[in-house]
N, C-alpha and C positions, 0 to 999 in steps of 0.2 A: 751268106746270110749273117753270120758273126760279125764282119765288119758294119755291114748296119747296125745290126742290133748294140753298137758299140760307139757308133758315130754319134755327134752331139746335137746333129737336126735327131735322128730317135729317142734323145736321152731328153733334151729340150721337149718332142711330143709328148711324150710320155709322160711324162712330169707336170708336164699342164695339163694336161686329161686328168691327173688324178688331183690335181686342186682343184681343177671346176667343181668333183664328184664329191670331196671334201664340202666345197661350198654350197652345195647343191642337199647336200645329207644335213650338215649345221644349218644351215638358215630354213631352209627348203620343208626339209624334213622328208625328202622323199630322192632316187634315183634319178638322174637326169636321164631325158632322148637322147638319143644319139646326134639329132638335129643340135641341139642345145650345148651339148659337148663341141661340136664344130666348131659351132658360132661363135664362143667363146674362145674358144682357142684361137680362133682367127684374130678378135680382138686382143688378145694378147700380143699377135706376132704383127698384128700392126698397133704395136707402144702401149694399149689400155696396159694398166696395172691392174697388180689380186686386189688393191684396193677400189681402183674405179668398179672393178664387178661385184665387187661388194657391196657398195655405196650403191648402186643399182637395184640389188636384190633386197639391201634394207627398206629399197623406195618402193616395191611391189604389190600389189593387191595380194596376193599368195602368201607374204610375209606378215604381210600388217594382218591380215585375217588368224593364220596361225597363231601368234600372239596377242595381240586385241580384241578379238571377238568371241 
């Protein structure tokens, strides 16, 4: 179990689960699904950047309502 918890694909997971959660709490203002932490993370390990999901979530109805309305 240590050597996982040591290797760079869990150090890599890991680390991206808690930017999505980051991004999801600043812009969001609330906790992600668990669905939503996947997804994301997927997109990451296929090339999007923290910036493409970002640029994404400032384009959201959720977003624009929390601050615009």
């Amino acid at each position: 179990m240590a050597d996982f918890s040591e290797s760079t694909e869990y150090k890599k997971m890991t680390e991206n689960a808690g930017d999505i959660i980051v991004l999801y709490l600043g812009l969001l203002n609330r906790m992600p699904d668990q669905n939503g932490v996947n997804y994301w993370i997927i997109q990451l390990d296929d090339d999007a950047s923290l910036l493409d999901i970002i640029e994404f979530f400032l384009a959201t109805s959720e977003y624009y309502e929390r601050f615009y309305e």
